[in-house]
N, C-alpha and C positions, 0 to 999 in steps of 0.2 A: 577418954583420950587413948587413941591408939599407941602401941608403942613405938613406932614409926615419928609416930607426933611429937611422943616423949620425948624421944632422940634425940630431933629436930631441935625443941626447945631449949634441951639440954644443951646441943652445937653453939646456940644461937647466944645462949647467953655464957657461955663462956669466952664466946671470942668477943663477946662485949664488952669485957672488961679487959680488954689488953689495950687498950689507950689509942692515941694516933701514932701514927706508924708511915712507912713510906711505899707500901706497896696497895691498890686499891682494885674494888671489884664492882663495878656497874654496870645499868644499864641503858642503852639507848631506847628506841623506837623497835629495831630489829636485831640487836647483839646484845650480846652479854660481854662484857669488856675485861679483858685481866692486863693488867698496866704493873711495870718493874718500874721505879725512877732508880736512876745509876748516876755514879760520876759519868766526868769527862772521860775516863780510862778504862769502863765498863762495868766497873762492878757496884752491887745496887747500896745504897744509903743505909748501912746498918747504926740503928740508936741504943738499942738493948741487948744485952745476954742476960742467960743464955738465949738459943731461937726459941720463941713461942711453939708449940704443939699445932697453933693453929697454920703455919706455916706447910703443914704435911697434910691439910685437908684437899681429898680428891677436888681438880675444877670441875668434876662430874658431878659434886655437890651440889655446883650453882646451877647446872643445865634442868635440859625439859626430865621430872621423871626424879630430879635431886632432891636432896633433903632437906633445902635451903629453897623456904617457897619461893615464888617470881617477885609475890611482891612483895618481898622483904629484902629485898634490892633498889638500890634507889634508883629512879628514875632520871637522867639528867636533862632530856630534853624535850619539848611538847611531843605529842604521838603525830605521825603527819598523816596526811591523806590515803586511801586507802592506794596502792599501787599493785604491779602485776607481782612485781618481787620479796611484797610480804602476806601476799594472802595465804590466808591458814595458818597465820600468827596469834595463839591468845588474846585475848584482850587485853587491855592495860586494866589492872585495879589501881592506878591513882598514885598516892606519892608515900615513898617509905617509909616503915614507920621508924626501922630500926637506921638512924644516920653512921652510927660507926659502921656499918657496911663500905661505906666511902674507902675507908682504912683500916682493913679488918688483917692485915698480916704483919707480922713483928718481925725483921729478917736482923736480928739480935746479933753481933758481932761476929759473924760468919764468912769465913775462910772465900772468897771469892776469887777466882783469878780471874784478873783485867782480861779483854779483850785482846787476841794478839797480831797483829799482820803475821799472817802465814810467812811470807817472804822478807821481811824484815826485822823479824822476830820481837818487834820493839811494841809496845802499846799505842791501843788505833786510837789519833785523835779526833778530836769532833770538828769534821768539816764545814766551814763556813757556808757554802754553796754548793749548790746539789746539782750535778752531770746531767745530762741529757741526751739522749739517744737512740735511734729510729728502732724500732720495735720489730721483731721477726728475723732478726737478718743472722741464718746458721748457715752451715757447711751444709749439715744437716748426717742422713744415715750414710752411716759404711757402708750400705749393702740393703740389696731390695728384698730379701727374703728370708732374713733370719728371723729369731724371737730371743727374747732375754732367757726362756730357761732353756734354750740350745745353747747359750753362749756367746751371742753374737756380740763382741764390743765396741761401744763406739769409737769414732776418731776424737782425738783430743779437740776439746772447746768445738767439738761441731756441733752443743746443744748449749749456745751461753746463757740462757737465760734456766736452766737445770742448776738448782739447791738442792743441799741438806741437811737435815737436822740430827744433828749428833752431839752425844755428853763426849765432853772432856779426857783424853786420855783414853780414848774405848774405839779403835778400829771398826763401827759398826755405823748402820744410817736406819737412822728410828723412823724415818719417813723422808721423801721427799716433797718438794717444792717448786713454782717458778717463779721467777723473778717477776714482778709488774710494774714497779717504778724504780728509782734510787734506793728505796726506805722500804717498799711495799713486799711481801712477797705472798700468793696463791696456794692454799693447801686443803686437806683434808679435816675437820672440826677431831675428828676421832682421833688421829694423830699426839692431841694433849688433852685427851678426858680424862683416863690414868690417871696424871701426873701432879702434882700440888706446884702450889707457888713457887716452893722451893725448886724442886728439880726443875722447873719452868725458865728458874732464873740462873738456872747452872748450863743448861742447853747451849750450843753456842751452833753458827750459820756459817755455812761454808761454801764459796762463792768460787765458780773459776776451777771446779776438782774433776779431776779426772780418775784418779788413784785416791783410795783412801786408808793405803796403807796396810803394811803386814808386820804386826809383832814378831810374828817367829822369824822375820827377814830384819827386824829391827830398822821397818822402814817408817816412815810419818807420811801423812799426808799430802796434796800436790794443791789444794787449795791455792788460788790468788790472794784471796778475801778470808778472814774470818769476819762475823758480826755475831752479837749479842740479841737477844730476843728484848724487846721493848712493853711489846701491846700488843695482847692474842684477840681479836674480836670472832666471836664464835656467832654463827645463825643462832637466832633466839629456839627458831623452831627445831633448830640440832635435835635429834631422836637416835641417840645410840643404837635402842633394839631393832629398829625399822632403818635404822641411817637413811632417813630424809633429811635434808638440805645440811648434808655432810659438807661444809664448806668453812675454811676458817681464812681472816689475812691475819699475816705478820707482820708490825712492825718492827724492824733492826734499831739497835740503838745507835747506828750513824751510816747515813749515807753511803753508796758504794760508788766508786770510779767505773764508770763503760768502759769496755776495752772490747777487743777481737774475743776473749774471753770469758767480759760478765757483760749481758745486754738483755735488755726486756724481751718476754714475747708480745705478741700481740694479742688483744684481745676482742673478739667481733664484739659486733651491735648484738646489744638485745633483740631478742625474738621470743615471740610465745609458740615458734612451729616445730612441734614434737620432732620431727623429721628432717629436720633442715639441715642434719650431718650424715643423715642416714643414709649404706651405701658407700662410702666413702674411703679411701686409703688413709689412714692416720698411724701415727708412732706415739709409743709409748717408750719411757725411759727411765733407767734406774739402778738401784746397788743393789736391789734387793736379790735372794735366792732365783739360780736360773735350773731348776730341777724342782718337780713336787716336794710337799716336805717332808715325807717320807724320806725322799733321795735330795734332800735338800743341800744344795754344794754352795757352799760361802764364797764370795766375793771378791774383787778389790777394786776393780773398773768400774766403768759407766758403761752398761748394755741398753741396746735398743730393740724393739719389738715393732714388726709392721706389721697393724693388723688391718683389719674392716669392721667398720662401722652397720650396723644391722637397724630398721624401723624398730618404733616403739611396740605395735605388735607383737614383731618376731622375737622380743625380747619376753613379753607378756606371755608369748607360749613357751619361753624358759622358765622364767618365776612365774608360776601359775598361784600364787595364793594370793586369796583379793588383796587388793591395794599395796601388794608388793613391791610392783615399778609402778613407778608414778611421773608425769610429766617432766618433775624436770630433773631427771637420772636418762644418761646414757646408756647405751647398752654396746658390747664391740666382740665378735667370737674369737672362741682363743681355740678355731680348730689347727689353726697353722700355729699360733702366737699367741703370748698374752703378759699380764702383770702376774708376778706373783708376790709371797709376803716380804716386806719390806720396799714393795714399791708406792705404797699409800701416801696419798698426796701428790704423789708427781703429776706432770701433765700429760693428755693426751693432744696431740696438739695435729695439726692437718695445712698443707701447704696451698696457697688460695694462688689460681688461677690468672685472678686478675693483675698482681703485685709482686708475686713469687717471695709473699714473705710468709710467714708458719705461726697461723693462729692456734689459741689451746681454746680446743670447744669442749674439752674433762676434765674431770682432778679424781686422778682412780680413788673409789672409795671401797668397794666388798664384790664379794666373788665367792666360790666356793676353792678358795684353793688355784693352783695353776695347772692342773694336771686336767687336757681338757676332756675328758672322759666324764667327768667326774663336774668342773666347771667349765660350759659349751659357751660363758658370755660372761666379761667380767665387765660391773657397773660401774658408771661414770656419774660423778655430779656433770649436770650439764652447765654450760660456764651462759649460755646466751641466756636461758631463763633465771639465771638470777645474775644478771650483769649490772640491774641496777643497787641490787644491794652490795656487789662489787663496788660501784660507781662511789656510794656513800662512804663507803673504808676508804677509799682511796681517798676520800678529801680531807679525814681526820689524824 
């Protein structure tokens, strides 16, 4: 037995004997599921102290490549038909063997702070009924010709349907986000590979932010919303070293109110045509560094980037090593514009013609850096080829 294996084994049964518990790790047809249960006021269901150890293990354990094989995750529900948006999925081996997997995390009497409305300082409670609201509809860019690491910053709430994921207490945005339904939000799988259960469930979602704040100003936040993270579903086939089908949803642990503020984007039909954005004028958006990072100059606003969208090709004669770009990665040059770190996750998003409302056809996921010398295209998961594995998150 390798010692890889030994490991493994060793993980496996350790965290088998921490009993049931309230936080759970499965999997479907195409994700890998990481589920918090919380009260009413946000913070998650603690039964034991101290926290288990197994609380702190990487979600990168469970993914493609972890140390936690596939099928020693239990399966919850039949494998379906073969579709466009899960091929070149593993196979299924059949049904777990180890069941404590259902409830493999102990979040043991641990310090949690509630959820909080940003604006009313008070604890968010759990909404009965869930808002509704037309999809696409921003201010949109300040300006036709900046980039985020020039500087350019948005107008306030001209990108409502723009998240972020940030810890508690910390002036910084770990990745961004967009909004897709009430509950739902669009990001990058990479974003919480890092991260264990625990800091997963310490994360909180900031809805409606323009500013996020300066310590040395002794300022806070300009959020509308705060939300809590619920349910992380990651692509099964998520590939950290290759970041193929970089793509994750969020669920919030409670509904968000629309306003001029927080509102969905829109998200096109599925397509299987490599090309179908290619060309094109699109914005990119975020907190992230707007200098290489070398020269990398921190933050406090929401900046936007207008770039252009390039074929699949012209992208293949960027990453030239076989099966680098793959169908369904975007690709966008950053010789005027671009993302740089800290904007992972966000969207790329492109204003349609026929409706003048702003679909996200990316969710930035890797690059070389911002500096375009250096990185001439930074990649996109593409949202149209895998909309239907979209479609599925969004019903659960």
């Amino acid at each position: 037995m390798t010692t890889l294996n030994v490991f493994a084994a060793f993980l496996v049964a350790a965290i088998a004997l921490l009993g049931t518990v309230n936080g759970r790790v499965y999997q479907t047809s195409d994700s890998i599921i990481f589920e918090i249960d919380r009260t009413w006021y946000g913070a998650f269901l603690a039964k034991n102290f101290p926290p288990s150890q197994s609380d702190f293990v990487p979600i990168k354990s469970f993914l493609t490549g972890g140390v936690i094989p596939n099928w020693q995750i239990p399966l919850v529900e039949p494998a379906p038909e073969v579709t466009s948006y899960n091929v070149g999925l593993p196979p299924q081996q059949g049904s777990a063997f180890y069941n404590w997997l259902h409830y493999p995390f102990v979040y043991g009497g641990a310090n949690v702070v509630p959820a909080i409305d940003s604006k009313s300082g008070q604890p968010l409670q759990q909404q009965s009924k869930q808002s509704t609201a037309a999809c696409g509809v921003a201010t949109g860019p300040n300006t036709k010709n900046g980039r985020i690491f020039a500087g350019t910053e948005s107008t306030a709430n001209a990108w409502p349907f723009m998240v972020a994921f940030m810890q508690p207490g910390v002036s910084e945005v770990n990745c961004g986000g967009s909004l897709i339904s009430d509950t739902k939000i669009l990001t990058a799988a990479y974003c919480f590979e890092k991260m264990s259960m625990y800091q997963l469930s310490q994360m909180v979602v900031k809805l409606g932010m323009q500013s996020i704040g300066n310590p040395d100003e002794n300022t806070s936040d300009d959020a509308q919303m705060t939300r809590r993270i619920a349910r992380v579903a990651i692509h099964k086939a998520y590939n950290a070293k290759s970041s193929k089908f970089d793509i994750a949803v969020v669920t919030m642990d409670t509904p968000v109110a629309f306003s001029q503020a927080i509102s969905p984007v829109c998200l096109p039909p599925p397509s299987s045509d490599v090309d179908i954005y290619a060309a094109k004028d699109a914005y990119i958006m975020g907190w992230g560094d707007i200098a290489p990072v070398d020269d990398a100059t921190p933050v406090t606003t929401l900046h936007e980037a207008l770039v252009q969208t390039i074929t699949h090709e012209e992208c293949k004669g960027i990453y030239t090593e076989p099966g680098q770009i793959v169908p369904h990665m975007l690709c966008a040059k950053t010789e005027v514009s671009g993302a740089c770190p800290g904007d992972g996750g966000s969207p790329l998003v492109v204003k349609s013609d026929d409706d003048n409302l702003w679909y996200q056809a990316g969710i930035a996921s890797w690059g070389n850096g911002c500096d375009s010398a250096n990185s001439p295209a930074t990649v996109y998961t593409k949202v149209t080829w895998l909309r239907g594995w979209i479609n599925g998150n969004l019903k659960n």
